[in-house]
C-alpha positions in Angstrom: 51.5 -62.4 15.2 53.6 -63.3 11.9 52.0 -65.9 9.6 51.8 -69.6 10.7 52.0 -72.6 8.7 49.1 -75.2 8.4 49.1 -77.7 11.2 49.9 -81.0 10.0 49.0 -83.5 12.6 51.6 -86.0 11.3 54.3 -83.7 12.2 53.9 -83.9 15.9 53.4 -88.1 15.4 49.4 -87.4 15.2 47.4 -89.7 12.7 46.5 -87.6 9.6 43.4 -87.2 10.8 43.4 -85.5 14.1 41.1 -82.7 14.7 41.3 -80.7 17.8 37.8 -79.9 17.1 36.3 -83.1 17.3 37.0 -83.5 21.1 33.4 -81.5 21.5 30.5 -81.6 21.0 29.7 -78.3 21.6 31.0 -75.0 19.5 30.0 -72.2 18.5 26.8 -71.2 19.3 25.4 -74.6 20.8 28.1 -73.1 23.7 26.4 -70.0 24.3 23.4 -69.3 26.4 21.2 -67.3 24.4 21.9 -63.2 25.3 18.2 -62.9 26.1 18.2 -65.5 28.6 21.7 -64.6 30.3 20.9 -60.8 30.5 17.6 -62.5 32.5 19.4 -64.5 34.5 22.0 -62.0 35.3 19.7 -58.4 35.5 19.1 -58.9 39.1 23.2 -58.5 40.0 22.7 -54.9 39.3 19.5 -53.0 39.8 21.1 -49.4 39.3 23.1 -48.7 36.3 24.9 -45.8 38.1 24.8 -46.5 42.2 27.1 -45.1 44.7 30.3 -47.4 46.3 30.6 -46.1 49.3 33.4 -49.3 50.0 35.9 -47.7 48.4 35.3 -44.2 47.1 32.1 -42.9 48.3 31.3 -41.5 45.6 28.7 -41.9 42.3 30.6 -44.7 40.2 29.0 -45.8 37.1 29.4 -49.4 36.8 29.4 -51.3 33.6 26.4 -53.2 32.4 26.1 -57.0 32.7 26.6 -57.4 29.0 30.0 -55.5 29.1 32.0 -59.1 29.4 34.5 -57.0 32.5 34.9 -55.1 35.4 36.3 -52.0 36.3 36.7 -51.7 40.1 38.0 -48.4 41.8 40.5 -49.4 44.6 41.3 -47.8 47.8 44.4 -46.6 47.4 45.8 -43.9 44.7 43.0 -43.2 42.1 43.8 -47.0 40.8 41.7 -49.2 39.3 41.1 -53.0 38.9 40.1 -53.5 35.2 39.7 -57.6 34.8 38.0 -59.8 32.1 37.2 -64.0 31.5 36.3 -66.5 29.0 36.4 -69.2 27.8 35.5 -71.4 24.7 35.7 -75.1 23.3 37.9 -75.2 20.6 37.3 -73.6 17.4 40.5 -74.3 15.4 42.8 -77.8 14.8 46.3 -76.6 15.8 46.7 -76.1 19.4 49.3 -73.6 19.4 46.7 -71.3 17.6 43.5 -72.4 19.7 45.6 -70.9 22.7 46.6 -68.0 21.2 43.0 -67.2 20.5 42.1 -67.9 23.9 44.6 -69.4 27.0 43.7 -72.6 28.8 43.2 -76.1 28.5 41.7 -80.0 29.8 42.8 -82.7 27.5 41.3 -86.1 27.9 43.2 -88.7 26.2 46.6 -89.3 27.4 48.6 -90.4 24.5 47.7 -87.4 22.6 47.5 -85.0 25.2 51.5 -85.8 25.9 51.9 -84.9 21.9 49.8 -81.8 21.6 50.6 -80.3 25.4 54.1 -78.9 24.6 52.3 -77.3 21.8 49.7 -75.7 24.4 52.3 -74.8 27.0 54.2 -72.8 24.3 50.9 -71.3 22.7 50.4 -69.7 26.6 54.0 -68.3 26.6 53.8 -67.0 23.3 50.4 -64.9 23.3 50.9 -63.9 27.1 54.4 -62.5 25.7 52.9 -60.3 22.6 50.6 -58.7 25.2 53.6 -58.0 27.3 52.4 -59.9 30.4 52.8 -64.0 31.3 51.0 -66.4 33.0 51.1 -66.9 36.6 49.0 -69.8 37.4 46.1 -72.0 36.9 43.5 -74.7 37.4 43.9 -77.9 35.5 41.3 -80.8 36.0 40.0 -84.2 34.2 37.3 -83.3 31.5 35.7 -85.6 29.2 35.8 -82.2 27.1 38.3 -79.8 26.0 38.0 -75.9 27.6 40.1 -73.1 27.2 40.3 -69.5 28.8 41.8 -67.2 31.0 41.3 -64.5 33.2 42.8 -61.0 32.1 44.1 -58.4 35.1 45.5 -55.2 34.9 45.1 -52.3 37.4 45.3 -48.6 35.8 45.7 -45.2 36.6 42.0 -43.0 35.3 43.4 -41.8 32.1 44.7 -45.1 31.2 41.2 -46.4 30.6 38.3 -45.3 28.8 34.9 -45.8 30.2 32.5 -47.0 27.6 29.7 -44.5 28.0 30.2 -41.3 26.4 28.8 -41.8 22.8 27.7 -38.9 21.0 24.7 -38.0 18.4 27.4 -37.4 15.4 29.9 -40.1 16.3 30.6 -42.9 13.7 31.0 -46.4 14.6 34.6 -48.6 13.2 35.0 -52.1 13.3 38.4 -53.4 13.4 38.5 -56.9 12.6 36.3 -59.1 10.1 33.2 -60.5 10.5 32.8 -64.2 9.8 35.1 -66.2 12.2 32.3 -68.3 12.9 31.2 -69.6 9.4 34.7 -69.6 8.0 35.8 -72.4 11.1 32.6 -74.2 11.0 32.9 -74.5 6.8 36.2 -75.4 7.0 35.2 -78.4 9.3 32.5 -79.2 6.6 35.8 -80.2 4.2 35.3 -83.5 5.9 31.6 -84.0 6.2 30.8 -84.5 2.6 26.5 -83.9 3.2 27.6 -80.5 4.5 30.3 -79.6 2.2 27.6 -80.8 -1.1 25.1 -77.5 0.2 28.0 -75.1 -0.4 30.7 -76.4 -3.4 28.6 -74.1 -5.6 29.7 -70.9 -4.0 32.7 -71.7 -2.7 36.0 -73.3 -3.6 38.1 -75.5 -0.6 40.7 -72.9 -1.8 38.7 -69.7 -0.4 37.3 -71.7 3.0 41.2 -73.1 3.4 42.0 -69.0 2.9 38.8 -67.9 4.9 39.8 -70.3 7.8 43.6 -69.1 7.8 42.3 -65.4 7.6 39.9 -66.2 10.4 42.3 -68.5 12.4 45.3 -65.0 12.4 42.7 -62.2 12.9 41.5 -64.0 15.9 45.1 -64.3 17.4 45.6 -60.6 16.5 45.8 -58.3 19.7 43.2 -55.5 19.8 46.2 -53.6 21.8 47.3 -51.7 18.4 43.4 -50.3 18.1 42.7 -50.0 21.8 45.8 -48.1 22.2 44.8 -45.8 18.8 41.0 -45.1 20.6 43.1 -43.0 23.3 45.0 -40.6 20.2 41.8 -40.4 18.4 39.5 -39.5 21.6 37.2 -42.7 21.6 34.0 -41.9 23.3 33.2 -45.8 23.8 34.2 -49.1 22.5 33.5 -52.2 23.0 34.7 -56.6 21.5 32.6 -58.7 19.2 32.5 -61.9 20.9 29.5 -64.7 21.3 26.8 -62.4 20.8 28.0 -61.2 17.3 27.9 -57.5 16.0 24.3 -56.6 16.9 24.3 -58.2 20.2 27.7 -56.6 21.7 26.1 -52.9 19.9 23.1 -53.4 21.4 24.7 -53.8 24.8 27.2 -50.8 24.0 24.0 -48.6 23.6 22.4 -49.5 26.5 25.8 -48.5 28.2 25.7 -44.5 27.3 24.8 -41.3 29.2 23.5 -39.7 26.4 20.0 -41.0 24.4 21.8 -42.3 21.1 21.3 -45.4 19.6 23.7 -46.9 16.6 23.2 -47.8 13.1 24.9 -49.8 11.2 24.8 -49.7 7.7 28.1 -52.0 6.5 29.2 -55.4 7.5 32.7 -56.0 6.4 32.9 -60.0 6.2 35.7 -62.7 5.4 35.7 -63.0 2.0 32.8 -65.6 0.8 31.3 -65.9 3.9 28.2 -64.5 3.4 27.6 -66.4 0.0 28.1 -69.6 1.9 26.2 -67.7 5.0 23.3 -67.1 2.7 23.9 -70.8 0.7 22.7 -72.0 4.3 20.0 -70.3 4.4 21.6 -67.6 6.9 21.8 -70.4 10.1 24.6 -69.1 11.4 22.6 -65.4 11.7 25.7 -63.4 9.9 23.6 -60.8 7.6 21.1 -60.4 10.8 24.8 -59.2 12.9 24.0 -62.4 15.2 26.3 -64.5 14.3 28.8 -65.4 16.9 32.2 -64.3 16.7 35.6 -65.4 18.6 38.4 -62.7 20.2 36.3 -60.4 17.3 37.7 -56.9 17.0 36.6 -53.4 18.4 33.6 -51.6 17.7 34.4 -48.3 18.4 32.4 -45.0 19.0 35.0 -42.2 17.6 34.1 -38.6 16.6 33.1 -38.0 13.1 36.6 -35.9 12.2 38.9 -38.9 13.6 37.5 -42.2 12.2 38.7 -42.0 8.6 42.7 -40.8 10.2 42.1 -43.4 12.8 41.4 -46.2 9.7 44.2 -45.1 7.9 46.5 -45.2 11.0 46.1 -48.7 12.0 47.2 -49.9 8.3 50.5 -48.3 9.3 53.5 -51.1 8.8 55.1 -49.3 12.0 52.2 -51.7 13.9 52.8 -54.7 12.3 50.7 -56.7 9.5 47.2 -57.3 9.2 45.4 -54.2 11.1 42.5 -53.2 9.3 39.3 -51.1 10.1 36.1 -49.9 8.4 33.5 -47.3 9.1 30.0 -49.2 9.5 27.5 -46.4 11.2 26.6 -43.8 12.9 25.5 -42.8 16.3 22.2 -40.7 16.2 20.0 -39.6 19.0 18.0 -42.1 20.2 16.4 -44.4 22.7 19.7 -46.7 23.9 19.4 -49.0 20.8 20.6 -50.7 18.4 19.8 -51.7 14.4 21.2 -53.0 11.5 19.6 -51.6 8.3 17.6 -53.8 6.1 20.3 -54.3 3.4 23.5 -53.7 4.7 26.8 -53.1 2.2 28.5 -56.1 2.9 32.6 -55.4 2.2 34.2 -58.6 1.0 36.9 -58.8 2.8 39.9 -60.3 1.4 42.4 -62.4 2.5 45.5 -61.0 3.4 47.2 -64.7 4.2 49.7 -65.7 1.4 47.8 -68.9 -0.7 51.0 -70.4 -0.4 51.1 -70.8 3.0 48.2 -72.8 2.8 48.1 -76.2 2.5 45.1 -78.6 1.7 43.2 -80.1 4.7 44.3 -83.5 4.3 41.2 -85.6 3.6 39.5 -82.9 2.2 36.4 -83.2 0.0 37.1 -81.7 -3.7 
């Protein structure tokens, strides 16, 4: 996705100080149920981790694990199979074109502004269902005193069109292939505005670095993984797996538990938005980011890839012939193990630094100096 200017409110007849974000209550991780109590509440949809279908195939199908966030069904007919995902989230970010190309779907309460920031939702759909080369082709919309977005995702594949996130190797490294951070960098940003929040934090960072952090944040979470999921097939991926609402711990965690083998991961660097964790660690780590709990939104891959092809496949995805902004890092290893997950004590953290121009930033207007 090319490079977006600032939403100004006023130029779509918006007072100066709309905020998509204020129309909940509820973001971030006050949105989630805890991954502890969901894997509870969800362990008894599927008592056998491998267990024969004998509805479609009869044959010994390994199923993904609750934690996985999709399906992969095998249909009747041809080999095929339905591969399907859904979410949804409150919104994260002020412009409304980018809050849908993040994540597609939306309830708007309040009619004078919902006929003003609509078109802009309508073409956010169009748009991001475009760059992933499919379109939308219906919906539910309701009344909600609350704004949600999301989608549902469904594609149906021939076998080697898809790999099956289970075949992690003792030896394999892990790569990361989007910034950690999304969730400190948005919620910051909103702290321009709330001068007791913004007062615990001017000391280690500038509004110029959140304004960058949240621009960063606000274009790597519209990015595509397509470039990188596509890449995991020429470099012979064993496994992969998004960083979503449980952060980089939780979703590894639930990758592990996912494998054949007995490996477990370790990961030793946390590439972050640049900042983040001084402001992170300012807070007195709430938001969970050094600890790899830390929520993230449309995060990147975490990626199981033998030891030989991670350093080509991170050099690959910086290629110009697949657009700006791809990026990827080595973080860990796979080692034999129990099906678990750990981040080391002290963990490198790579600053990450914006690749947003400053001057296609502009001030949030209001904004605390």
């Amino acid at each position: 996705m090319s490079t977006r200017e600032s939403f100004n409110p006023e130029s779509y007849e918006l007072d100066k100080s709309f905020r998509l974000t204020r129309f909940t209550e509820l973001k971030g991780t006050g949105c989630k149920v805890p991954q502890d109590v969901l894997q509870k509440l969800l362990e008894s949809l599927q008592e056998n981790h491998f267990q024969e279908d004998e509805q479609f195939l009869g044959a010994v199908m390994p199923r993904l694990g609750i934690g996985m966030d999709t399906c992969v069904i095998p249909l009747r007919h041809g080999g095929l199979s339905l591969v399907q995902t859904t979410d949804y989230i409150y919104p994260i970010v002020d412009d409304p074109y980018m809050m849908v190309s993040v994540i597609l779907f939306l309830l708007y309460p309040d009619y004078t502004e919902r006929d003003k920031v609509m078109p802009l939702i309508i073409q956010g759909f169009k748009d991001a269902a475009e760059e992933a080369g499919t379109s939308v082709t219906g919906g539910q919309t309701v009344l909600n005193p609350w704004i949600v977005l999301g989608g549902v995702a469904t594609t149906v594949c021939q076998p080697n069109e898809f790999i099956m996130p289970d075949n992690a190797v003792p030896g394999d490294v892990l790569v990361l292939t989007k910034p950690l951070g999304t969730q400190v960098a948005v919620a910051v940003h909103q702290w321009l505005d709330i001068p007791e929040k913004w007062n615990k934090i001017k000391l280690v960072v500038t509004q110029e670095d959140v304004e960058l952090a949240y621009q960063e944040a606000m274009m790597n979470m519209a990015r595509l993984n397509r470039t990188a999921a596509g890449l995991m097939h020429t470099f012979n991926a064993h496994a992969a797996t998004d960083i979503t609402g449980f952060g980089i711990l939780g979703h590894a965690q639930n990758l592990a538990k996912q494998q054949r083998n007995e490996v477990s991961f370790v990961i030793h660097n946390l590439p972050v938005l640049a900042k983040m964790a001084a402001v992170s660690k300012a807070c007195g780590n709430m938001f969970g980011l050094m600890h790899g709990t830390c929520p993230e939104t449309s995060g990147g891959l975490l990626i199981c890839l033998p030891r030989e092809q991670a350093a080509r496949f991170c050099a690959e995805i910086k290629s110009p012939k697949y657009g700006e902004g791809h990026q990827a890092w080595i973080i860990g290893i796979v080692e034999k193990g129990n099906r678990t997950a750990r981040i080391i004590d002290k963990p490198r953290i790579i600053e990450v630094a914006p690749q947003v121009a400053t001057q296609n930033v502009n001030p949030t207007p209001g904004a605390t100096s």
